[in-house]
N, C-alpha and C positions, 0 to 999 in steps of 0.2 A: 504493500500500500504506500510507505513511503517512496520508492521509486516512482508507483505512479502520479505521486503528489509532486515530487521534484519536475515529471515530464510536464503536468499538467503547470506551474509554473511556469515553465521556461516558454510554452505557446506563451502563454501572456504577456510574461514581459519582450517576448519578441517577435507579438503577432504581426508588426508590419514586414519582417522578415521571412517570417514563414509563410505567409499570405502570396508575399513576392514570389517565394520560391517555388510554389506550389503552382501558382498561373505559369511562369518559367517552364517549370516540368512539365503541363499539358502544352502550351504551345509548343515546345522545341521538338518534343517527342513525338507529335502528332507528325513532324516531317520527317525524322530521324535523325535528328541532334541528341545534344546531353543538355544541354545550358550552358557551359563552364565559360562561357564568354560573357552572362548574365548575372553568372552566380557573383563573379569576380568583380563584376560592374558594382554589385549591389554591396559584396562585401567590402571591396574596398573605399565606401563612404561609412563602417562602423567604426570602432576603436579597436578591431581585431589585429593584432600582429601580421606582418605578408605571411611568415610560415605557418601559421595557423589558417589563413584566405586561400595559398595555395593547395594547403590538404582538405579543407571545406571542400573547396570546388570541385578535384578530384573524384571524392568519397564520393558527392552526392550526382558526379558525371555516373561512374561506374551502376550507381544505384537504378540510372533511368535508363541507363542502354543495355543493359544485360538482358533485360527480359524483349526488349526489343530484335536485340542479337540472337538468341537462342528461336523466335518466331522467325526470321529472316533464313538462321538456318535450317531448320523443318522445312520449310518451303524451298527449299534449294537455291536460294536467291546469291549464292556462293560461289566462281569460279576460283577454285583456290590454287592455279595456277598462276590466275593473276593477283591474286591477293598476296601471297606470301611475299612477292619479291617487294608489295608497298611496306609491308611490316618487319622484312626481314633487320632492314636499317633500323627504320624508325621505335620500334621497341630499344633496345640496347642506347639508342640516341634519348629515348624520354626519358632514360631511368640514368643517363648520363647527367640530362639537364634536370633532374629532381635533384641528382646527388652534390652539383657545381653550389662552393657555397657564391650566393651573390647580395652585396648589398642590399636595403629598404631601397636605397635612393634608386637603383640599378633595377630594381625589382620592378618599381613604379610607373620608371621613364619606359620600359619595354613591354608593360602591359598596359598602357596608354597607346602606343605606335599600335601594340595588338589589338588592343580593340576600335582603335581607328581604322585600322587595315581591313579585319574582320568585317567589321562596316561595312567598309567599299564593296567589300565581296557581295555581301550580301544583298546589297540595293544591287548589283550589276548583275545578280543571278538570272534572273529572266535572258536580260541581254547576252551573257557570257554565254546561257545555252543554247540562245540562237544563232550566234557566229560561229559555235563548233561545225554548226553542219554546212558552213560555207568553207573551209578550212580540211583538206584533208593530210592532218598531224601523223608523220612518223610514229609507230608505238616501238618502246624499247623497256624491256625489264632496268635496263640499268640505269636507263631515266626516271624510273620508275620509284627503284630503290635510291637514288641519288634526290628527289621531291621529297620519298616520305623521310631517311631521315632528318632531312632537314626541318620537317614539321615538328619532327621529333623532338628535337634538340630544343623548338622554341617555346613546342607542348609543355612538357618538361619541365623550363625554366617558370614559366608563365603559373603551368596551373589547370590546361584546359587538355580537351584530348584531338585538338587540331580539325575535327571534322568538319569546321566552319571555313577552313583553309582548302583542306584537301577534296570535298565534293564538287566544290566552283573548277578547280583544278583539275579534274577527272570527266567533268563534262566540258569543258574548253578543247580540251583533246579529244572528246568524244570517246572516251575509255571502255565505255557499254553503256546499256538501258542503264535509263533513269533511275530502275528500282535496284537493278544488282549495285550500282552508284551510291544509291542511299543505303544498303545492306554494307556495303565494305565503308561506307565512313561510319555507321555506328559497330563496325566489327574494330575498325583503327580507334575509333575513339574508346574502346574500352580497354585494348589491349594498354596503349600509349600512357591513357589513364594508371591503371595499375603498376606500370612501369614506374612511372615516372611517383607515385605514390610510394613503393616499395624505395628507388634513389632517394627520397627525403628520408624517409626511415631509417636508411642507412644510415645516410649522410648526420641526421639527429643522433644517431646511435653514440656515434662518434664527438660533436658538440653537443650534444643533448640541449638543443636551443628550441626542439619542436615540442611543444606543452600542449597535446588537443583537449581542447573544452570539449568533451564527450556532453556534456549537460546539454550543449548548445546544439551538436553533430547530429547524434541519438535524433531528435526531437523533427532536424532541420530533413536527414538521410527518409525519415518515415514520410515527413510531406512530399518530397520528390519520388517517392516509390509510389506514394498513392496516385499524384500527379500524371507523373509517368505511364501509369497502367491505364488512367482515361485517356490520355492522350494518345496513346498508341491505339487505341482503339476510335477514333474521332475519324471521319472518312474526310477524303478532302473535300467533298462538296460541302459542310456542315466548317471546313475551316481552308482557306485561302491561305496555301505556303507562300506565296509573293507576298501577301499580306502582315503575314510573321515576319517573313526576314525583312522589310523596311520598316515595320513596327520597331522591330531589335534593334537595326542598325543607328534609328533617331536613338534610343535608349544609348547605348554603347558609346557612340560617337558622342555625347552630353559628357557620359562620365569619362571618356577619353582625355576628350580635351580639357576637363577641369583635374584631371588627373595631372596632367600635361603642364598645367600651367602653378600649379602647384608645385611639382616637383623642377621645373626646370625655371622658373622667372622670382 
């Protein structure tokens, strides 16, 4: 009873958070995202530590795309000849850029650029997927794994599991259907996620400078699983993906650049 008294606190005192989170998790899910570009948005306007924002975001990526992932794979929505050589890099690169210790200031200014960057993506998705098919792009495994780990690395540092990078990127080249598209970025975005989760772990192990507010996680991990599960089940007719991702991108791009200006001016 006491723990459920402690959970039932922690909504309250942080229902504008969990509120956030939980809209977050049905809109991003319902296209095949995590959040972790949102979640970051939103945490880093509280009092929360970055290594604590960075493993928030993570935890509660892993939590919405799993059950996503595992549907995706039932359905065979999987080539994993071309999956693996995206992840071959990019895992060992996330859990690189979990493990790198880097500055608050260093931490701020590069997940500012990211989520400005993410932005553009996102408002240009429409567009980005209709000049693929004007365009017919050389495919190469080794371009392949030379993009994801680079995702990896920024995944990693950042916080997120890249998927807001890598599907703009996969249909620009025209890589496959739309849907196996959105299967292999929430398969990248979970793997990346846990990588680069497990590299702070470490990395803490060692400075022991990562303290998670389990009070705060616990509470936050449940609204994005519940979230998650609607949202993955919401058809697109009922929700507008062009609609989500420029909804996002105004959100993101706000706290980018106050992020932005914050740390750099």
């Amino acid at each position: 009873m006491q723990e459920l008294s402690q959970l039932l606190e922690t909504f309250l005192q942080h229902y504008e958070i969990v509120l956030l989170f939980f809209v977050i998790a049905i809109l991003y899910s319902s296209v095949g995202f995590g959040g972790g570009s949102s979640y970051l948005a939103i945490l880093a306007l509280t009092a929360l530590t970055f290594t604590q924002i960075r493993a928030t975001a993570l935890l509660c990526n892993i939590v919405v795309v799993t059950s996503g992932t595992i549907i995706y794979a039932k359905n065979g929505f999987y080539n994993w000849k071309k999956v693996i050589p995206l992840v071959a890099l990019s895992i060992p690169m996330s859990f690189l850029g979990g493990y790198l210790k880097i500055s608050q200031t260093f931490f701020y200014i590069l997940l500012g650029i990211t989520l400005i960057t993410a932005a553009v993506f996102m408002w240009m998705s429409k567009y980005i997927t209709k000049i693929s098919t004007e365009y017919n792009w050389k495919k190469s495994i080794y371009k392949d794994g030379f993009f994801g780990g680079i995702i990896g690395l920024i995944s990693g540092m950042v916080g997120i599991g890249g998927g807001v990078f890598l599907a703009p990127l996969l249909h620009l080249t025209n890589w496959d259907t739309p849907k196996r598209i959105a299967a292999t970025a929430s398969f990248f975005i979970l793997v990346n996620s846990i990588a680069g989760l497990i590299g702070q772990f470490q990395s803490s192990n060692l400075e022991g400078d990562l303290i998670i507010n389990w009070n705060l996680i616990i509470p936050l991990m449940l609204t994005v699983f519940v979230g998650g599960q609607i949202g993955s089940r919401l058809s697109a007719k009922k929700v507008s993906p062009q609609f989500i991702k420029r909804s996002t991108a105004v959100l993101i791009t706000i706290v980018g650049l106050r992020i932005l200006w914050k740390y750099l001016y």
